[in-house]
C-alpha positions, -999 to 999 in steps of 0.1 A, spaced: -469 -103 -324 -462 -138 -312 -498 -139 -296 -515 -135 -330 -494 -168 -339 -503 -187 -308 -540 -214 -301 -536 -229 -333 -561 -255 -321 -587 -225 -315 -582 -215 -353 -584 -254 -366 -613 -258 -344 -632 -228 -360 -617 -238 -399 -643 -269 -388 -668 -253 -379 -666 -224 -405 -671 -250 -432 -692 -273 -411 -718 -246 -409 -718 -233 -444 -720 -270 -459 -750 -274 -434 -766 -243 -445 -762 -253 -480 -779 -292 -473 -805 -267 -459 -813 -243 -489 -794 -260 -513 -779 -225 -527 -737 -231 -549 -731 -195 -530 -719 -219 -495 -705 -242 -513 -683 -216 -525 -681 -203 -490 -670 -240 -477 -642 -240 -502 -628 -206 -490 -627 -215 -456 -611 -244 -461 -583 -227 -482 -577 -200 -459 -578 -217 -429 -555 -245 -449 -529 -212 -454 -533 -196 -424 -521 -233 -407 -493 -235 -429 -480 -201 -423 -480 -210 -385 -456 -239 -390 -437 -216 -409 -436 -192 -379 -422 -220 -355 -392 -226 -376 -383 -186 -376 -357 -168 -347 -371 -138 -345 -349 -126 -308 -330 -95 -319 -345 -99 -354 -348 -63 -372 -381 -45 -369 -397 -44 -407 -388 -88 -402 -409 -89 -374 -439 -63 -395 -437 -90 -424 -447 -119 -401 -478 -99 -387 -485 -89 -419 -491 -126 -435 -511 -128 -403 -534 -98 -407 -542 -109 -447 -554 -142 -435 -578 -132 -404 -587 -103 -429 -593 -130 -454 -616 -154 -427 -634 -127 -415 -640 -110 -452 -661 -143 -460 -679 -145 -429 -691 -112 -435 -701 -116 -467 -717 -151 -460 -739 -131 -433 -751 -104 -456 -762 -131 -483 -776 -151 -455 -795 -120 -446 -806 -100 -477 -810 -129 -505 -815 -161 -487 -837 -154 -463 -839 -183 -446 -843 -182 -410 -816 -211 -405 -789 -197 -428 -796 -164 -413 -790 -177 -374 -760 -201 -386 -742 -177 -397 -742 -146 -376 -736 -168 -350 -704 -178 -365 -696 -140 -373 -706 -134 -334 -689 -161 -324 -653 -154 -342 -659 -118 -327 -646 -133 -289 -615 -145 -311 -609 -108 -315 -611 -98 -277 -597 -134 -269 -566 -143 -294 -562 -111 -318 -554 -85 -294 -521 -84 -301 -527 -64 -329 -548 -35 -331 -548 -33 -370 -561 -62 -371 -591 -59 -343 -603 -32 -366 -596 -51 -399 -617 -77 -386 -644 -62 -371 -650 -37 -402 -646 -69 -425 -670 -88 -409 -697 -60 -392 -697 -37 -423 -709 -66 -454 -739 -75 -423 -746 -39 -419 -752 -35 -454 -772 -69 -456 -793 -55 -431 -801 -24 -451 -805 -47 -476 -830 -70 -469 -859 -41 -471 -870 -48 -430 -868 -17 -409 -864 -42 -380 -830 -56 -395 -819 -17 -400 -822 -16 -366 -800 -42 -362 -772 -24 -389 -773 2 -361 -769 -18 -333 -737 -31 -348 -721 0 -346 -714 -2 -308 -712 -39 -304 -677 -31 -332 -668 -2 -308 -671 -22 -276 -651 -53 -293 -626 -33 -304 -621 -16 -269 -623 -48 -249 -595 -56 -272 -577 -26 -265 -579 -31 -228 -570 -67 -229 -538 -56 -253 -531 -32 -230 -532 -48 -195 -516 -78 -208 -485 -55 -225 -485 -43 -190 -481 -71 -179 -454 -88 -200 -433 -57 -195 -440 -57 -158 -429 -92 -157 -400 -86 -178 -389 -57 -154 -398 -85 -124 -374 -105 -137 -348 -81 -150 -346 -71 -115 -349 -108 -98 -320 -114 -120 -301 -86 -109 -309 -91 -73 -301 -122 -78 -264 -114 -90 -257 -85 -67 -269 -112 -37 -245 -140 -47 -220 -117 -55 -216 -100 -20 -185 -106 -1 -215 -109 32 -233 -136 38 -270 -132 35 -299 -150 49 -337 -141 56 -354 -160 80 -392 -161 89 -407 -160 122 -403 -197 125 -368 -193 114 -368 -214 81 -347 -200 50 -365 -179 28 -334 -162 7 -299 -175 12 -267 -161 -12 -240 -185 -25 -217 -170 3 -236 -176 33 -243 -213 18 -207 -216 16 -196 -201 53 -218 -222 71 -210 -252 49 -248 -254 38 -245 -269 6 -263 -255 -22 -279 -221 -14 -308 -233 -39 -311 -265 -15 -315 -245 19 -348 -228 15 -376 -234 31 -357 -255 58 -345 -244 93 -314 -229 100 -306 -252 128 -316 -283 110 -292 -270 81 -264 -269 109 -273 -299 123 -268 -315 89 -234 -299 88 -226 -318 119 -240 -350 104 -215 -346 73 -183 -337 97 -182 -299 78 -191 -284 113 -184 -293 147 -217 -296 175 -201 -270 197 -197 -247 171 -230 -253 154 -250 -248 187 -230 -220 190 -240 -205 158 -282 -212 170 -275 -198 201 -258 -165 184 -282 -163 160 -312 -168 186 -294 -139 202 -292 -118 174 -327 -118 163 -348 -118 197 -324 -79 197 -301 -90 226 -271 -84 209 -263 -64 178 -233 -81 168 -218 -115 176 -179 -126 165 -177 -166 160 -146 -183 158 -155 -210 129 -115 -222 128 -78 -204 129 -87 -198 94 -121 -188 96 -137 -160 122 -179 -147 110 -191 -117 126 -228 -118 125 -253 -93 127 -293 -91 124 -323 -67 109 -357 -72 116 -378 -69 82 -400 -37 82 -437 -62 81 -422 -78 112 -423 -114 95 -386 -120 98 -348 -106 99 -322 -106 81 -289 -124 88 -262 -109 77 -225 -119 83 -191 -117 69 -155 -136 67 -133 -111 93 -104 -133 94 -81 -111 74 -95 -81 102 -90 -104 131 -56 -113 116 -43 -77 112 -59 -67 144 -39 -94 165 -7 -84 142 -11 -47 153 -11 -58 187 16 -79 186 37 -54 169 27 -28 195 45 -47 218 69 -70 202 96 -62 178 89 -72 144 121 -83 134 131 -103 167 101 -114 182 114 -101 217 95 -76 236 95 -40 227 102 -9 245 66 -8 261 61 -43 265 91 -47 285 77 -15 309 45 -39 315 64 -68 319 84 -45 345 57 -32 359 41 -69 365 76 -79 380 80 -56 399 43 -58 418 54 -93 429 82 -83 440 100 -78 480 108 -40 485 143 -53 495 148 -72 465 179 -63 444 176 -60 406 198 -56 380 192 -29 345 215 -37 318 216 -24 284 237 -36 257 245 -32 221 269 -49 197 303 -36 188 310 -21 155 275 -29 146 273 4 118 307 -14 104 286 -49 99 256 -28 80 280 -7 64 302 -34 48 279 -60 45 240 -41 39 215 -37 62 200 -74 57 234 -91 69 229 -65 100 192 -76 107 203 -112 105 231 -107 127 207 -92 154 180 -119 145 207 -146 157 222 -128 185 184 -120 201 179 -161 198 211 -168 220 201 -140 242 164 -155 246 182 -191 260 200 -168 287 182 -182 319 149 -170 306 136 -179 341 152 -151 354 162 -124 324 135 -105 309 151 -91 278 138 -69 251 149 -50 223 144 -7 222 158 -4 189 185 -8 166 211 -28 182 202 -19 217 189 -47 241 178 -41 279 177 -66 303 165 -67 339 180 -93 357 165 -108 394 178 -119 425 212 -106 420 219 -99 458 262 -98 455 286 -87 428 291 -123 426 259 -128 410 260 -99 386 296 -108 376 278 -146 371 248 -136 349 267 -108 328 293 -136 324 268 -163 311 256 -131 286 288 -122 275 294 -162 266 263 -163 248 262 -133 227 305 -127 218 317 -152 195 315 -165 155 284 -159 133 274 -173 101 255 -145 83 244 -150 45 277 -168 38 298 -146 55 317 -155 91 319 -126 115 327 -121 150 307 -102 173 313 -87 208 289 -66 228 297 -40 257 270 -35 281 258 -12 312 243 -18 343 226 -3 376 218 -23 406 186 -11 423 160 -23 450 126 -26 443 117 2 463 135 28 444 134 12 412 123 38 382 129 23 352 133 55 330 163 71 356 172 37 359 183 33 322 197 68 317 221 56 346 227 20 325 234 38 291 264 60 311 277 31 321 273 14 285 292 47 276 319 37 300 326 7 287 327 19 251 355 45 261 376 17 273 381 -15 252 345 -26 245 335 -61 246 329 -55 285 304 -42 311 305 -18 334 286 -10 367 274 25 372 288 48 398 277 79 408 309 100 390 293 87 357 263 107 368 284 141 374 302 134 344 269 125 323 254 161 340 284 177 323 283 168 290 248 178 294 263 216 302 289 212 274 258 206 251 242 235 261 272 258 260 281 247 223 251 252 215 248 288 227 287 292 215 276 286 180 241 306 180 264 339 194 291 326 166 315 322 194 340 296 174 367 306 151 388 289 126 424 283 120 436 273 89 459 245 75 481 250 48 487 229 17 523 233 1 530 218 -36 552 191 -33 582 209 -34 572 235 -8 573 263 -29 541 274 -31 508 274 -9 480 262 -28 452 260 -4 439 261 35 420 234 52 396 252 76 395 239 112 370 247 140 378 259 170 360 262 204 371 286 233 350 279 267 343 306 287 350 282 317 370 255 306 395 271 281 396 257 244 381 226 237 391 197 213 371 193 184 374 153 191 352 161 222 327 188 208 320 178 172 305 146 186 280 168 210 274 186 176 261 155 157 244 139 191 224 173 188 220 174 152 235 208 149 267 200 126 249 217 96 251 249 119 286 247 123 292 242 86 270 269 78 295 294 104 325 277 90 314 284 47 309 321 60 341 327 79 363 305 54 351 324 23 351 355 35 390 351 48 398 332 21 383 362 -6 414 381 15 440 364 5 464 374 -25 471 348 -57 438 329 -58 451 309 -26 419 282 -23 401 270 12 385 237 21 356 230 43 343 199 56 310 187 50 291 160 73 271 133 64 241 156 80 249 182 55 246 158 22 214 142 36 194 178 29 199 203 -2 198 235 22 235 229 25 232 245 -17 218 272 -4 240 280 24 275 273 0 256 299 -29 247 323 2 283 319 18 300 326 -18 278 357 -29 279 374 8 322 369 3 322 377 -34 347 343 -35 352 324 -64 334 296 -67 366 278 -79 387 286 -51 363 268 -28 367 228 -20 342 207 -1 359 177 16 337 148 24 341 112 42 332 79 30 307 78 59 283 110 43 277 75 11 267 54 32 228 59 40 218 81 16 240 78 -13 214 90 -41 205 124 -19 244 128 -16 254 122 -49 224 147 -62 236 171 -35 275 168 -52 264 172 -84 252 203 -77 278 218 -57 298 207 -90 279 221 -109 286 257 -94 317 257 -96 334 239 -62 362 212 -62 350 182 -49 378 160 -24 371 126 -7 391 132 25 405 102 48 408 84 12 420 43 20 403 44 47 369 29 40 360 -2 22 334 8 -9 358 42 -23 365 31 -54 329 21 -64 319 63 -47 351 77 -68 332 62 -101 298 74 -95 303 108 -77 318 143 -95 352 137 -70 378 159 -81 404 151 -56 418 130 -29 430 134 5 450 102 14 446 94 48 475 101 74 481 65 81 493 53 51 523 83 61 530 71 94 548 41 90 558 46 53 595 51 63 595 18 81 580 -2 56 588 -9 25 550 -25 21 534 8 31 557 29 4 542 8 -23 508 7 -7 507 44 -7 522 42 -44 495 21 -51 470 41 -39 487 74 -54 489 62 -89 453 46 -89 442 81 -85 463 97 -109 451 69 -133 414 82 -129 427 118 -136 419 130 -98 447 153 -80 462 136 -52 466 157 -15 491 139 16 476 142 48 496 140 78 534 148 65 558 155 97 591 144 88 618 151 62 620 113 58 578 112 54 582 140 29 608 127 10 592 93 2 557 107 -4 575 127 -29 594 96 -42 553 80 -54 559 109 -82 525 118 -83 512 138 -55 499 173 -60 500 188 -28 513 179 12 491 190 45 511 184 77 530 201 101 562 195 78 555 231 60 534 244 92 509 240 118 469 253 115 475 291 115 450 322 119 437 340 93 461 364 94 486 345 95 478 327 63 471 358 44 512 367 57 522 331 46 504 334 11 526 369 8 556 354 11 550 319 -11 539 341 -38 572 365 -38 590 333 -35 627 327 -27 645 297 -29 653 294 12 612 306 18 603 267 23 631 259 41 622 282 63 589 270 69 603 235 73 629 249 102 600 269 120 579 237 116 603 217 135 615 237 161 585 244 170 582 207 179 544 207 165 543 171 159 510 163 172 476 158 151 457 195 143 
């Protein structure tokens, strides 16, 4: 539609000549009829120029359709108008006037506004046929008109010339819509070429043959410090660089380096080429050839962040992340390396260490005061004649050393010593001042039988060693270590095929009211019979059991038997089993307490879990859910060792405790102190105060008895006052007698108690 508004000089310049002509005519013949004709050329032209200016001042992007009809409307009335008169000013020419001037004036006017139809008025194909039938039609009848059979012919000749106008019209309209919506999908496209190239995170460039710039994205302009990328085409990629160099944003070296990669890249040498721009910066480059052979295509990407995480996964694989020393593996190759250097006769030294108390620091103070702690301690350890101490850190708060040219004892005792110096002493962690000691382990070996793995097994007995004894020490392994390290190894087997055969059996410790009267409940106690060795303390096996990770197995043996006895005895006499920190880290331990009471037929009420401050510690949500539970069917919750830890009152607020089981030590010394009585008051009537029953462990003595009773408050005494651990049978007797009751029954138990002499810890 716009092109039908478009050449207004083509339509002043034939408004001239319309009324030019017919004005000449009329000089020549003298007929009003072209004045008349002059006059209505000259208004409609006059019009259709108006409406033109009109047109300018008009927005017709994203007008409605019927706006955009009006406007070619107004058009099509004034060509239909021009051409209207030219057609009739042809048939009067031809059928009245007759003269052979007017006649050849003005159908060459008509002809001649015919090429504005192929030439300006194809836009419109109403009015090509407006036009032509305006204009063709009043001559055609003129013809027929004028009487000559010659000028019929001509009427008929018309007829064609209209058809072949109108489809040269048609075609030109056509190719040229074509053409405007090809060029509109040319630069819809361009456009979105354009934004998916500069929007890449690549950099893009396409290079000739002669390697000048022919496309280049914002991103590649700004990698290579190119300036604009508009401002790069058509110039040289190593002039481009060499411009860099001029302005200081690249260095030579680097720029020739680029040339030469590139070079590289595109003659096929190489398929990919990494270039180190800065310590910020690294480009990996690659190259295409274009499919017509007239170029490639550059392409190339920031890999700093890659490079970055690449060289951080390879430190961490062999550094420590939170020390910075070498890890487990990195220390083997740094071994390794030593040891290639090294004289066969050369004596070496393999220490491992770890700091004492260390679960106490995380435990107390949160695993960020621990990592601290081990953060300083791995600095001193670094400035520990680094010349001749390659030291790492395996994990945790275990460190191994291995220590050269320590040819006498003198020089190990000299080296540990410098260690020991370093590492033991005062630390400031987040606020807090501690003290920290370490214990250590060491073999001495020659280089020619030095194997690092037997080597450390060796070091960690000795590290055992030293833990037995005071700590903050070292020790140098001997070969009994090794027999004694080969028979805890047996042990381990044999309590493990002790407990898979069900071999243990329990004994049970009674719980007397506070006047002795009654029994009340049963702690139940493991026992371990070896086949070689005789019985076995629970002090030495129970640790195998959580080194192994089989404590949940024993507790699972222990819920069975202890129900099962317990569903024996007479007057709802109660049993209590301890549970392990492994136990309230997974909720199978639900299913084997709902298994153990269903297979017995026990009450749930009669059975009590005892647990430690220690099963909180790491996983205090999982143990709180697995509590709740247990709670929830029925069971007794009691904190056992109660006092002992640092965070209980903070665990008896949040968990569903019903009980507590004050630890023996506040007994021990409570008749020689008149600060223990009232700590153990305390500690009694802080409990009572939070409507939780009170149990005393560890009551021996008439004296104990009689000033545990004195707090007023305590529910029930465990010691060998009223009675050592007993069998099940026993207990079933025991719970006979307390329930017919006598007055003398728990003096009796008190008498056989202390003749016994059973004054030693269960």
């Amino acid at each position: 539609m716009r092109s039908l508004y478009a050449n207004r000089r083509t339509i002043a310049a034939g408004v001239v000549v319309h009324i030019m002509t017919a004005l000449a005519i009329y000089a020549k013949v003298g007929d009003p009829f072209y004045l008349f004709a002059a006059l209505a050329f000259f208004i409609v032209g006059s019009g259709r120029l108006v409406l033109m200016r009109s047109f300018d001042r008009v927005e017709l992007d994203g007008a409605p359709r019927a706006t955009i009809w009006n406007w070619e409307r107004r058009s099509i009335y004034g060509t239909a108008a021009v051409s209207l008169v030219l057609g009739l000013q042809s048939a009067y020419s031809v059928s009245v006037t007759e003269d052979a001037f007017a006649e050849i004036a003005s159908i060459s006017i008509t002809m001649a506004s015919m090429i504005s139809v192929v030439g300006r008025n194809y836009g419109s194909k109403l009015t090509v046929d407006i036009m032509s039938t305006l204009q063709f039609a009043p001559l055609g009848i003129g013809f027929f008109m004028a009487g000559d059979p010659f000028k019929a012919i001509l009427a008929f000749f018309l007829v064609p010339l209209v058809l072949t106008t109108r489809s040269m019209a048609n075609g030109v309209r056509s190719f040229l819509y074509q053409t405007v919506l090809g060029k509109r999908e040319i630069s819809i496209m361009a456009e979105r070429f354009d934004t998916a190239l500069n929007n890449m995170s690549h950099g893009l460039v396409m290079l000739d043959n002669e390697r000048r710039i022919i496309v280049a994205n914002r991103n590649a302009a700004r990698l290579l410090n190119l300036g604009s990328s508009d401002d790069v085409r058509d110039r040289t990629l190593g002039s481009l660089l060499r411009l860099a160099v001029k302005k200081r944003a690249l260095d030579r070296t680097l720029s020739e380096q680029i040339v030469n990669t590139i070079e590289e890249l595109c003659a096929g040498r190489r398929s990919r080429a990494l270039v180190k721009v800065s310590d910020e910066l690294h480009l990996e480059f690659s190259a295409r050839r274009r499919r017509d052979n007239s170029g490639v295509v550059l392409i190339f990407e920031n890999v700093t962040a890659r490079i970055k995480a690449d060289e951080k996964i390879n430190y961490l694989a062999r550094f420590d992340s939170l020390t910075g020393m070498p890890n487990r593996y990195h220390f083997a190759d740094l071994v390794r390396n030593e040891m290639s250097v090294m004289d066969g006769a050369e004596m070496v030294a393999l220490v491992v260490l770890d700091v004492d108390d260390f679960k106490h620091v995380n435990d107390t103070l949160g695993h960020v005061a621990g990592d601290r702690l081990l953060c300083e301690l791995s600095a001193r350890l670094k400035a520990v004649d680094p010349e001749r101490i390659i030291a790492s850190r395996f994990g945790g708060d275990e460190f191994v050393l291995l220590v050269r040219d320590v040819d006498t004892s003198e020089d190990v005792s000299a080296v540990m010593g410098r260690v020991f110096d370093a590492l033991c002493g005062v630390y400031s962690v987040q606020g807090n001042r501690l003290f920290a000691s370490v214990s250590a382990g060491l073999v001495l070996s020659r280089r020619s039988g030095f194997v690092l793995d037997e080597l450390q097994i060796k070091a960690d007995l000795a590290l055992h060693e030293s833990k037995k004894r005071d700590k903050n020490t070292w020790t140098v392994f001997a070969d009994s270590m090794d027999e004694k390290y080969r028979m805890r190894q047996l042990l381990k087997k044999d309590l493990r095929e002790a407990i898979e055969r069900r071999a243990l059996s329990l004994v049970y410790q009674p719980m007397f009211s506070a006047d002795g009267l009654r029994i009340a409940r049963c702690e139940a106690l493991s026992r371990w019979e070896h086949k070689t060795h005789g019985p076995v303390s629970p002090g030495e096996y129970i640790p195998l059991a959580e080194e192994m990770g089989i404590v949940p197995l024993i507790t699972e043996f222990m819920l069975e038997v202890a129900c099962k006895d317990c569903a024996s005895w007479p007057g709802g006499l109660g049993v209590s089993v301890n549970l392990s920190a492994l136990d309230l880290r997974n909720r199978d331990i639900i299913k084997l307490v709902t298994n153990a009471l269903d297979q017995s037929g026990l009450d749930p009420r009669r059975l009590e879990v005892e647990v430690t401050e220690s099963a909180f510690v790491e996983d205090a949500v999982t143990a709180r859910n697995v509590l709740n539970e247990l709670r929830a069917i029925g069971l007794t919750i009691a904190i056992d060792d109660f006092g002992t830890g640092y965070s209980n009152l903070s665990y008896l607020n949040s968990l569903p405790v019903t009980k507590v089981k004050v630890d023996r030590s506040f007994v021990r010394d409570v008749t020689n102190s008149a600060k223990n009585f009232k700590l153990l008051s305390g500690i009694v009537h802080l409990a009572r105060e939070m409507d939780l029953s009170v149990t005393i462990e560890g009551v021996e003595t008439e004296e104990q008895l009689r000033m545990v009773c004195a707090t007023g408050h305590v529910d029930l005494i465990q010691g060998f006052i009223f009675g050592k651990p007993l069998p099940q049978n026993s207990i079933a007797d025991l719970a006979a007698k307390s329930f017919i009751s006598g007055e003398n029954q728990p003096q009796v138990h008190r008498a056989s108690a202390a003749q016994s002499g059973a004054r030693r810890n269960p």
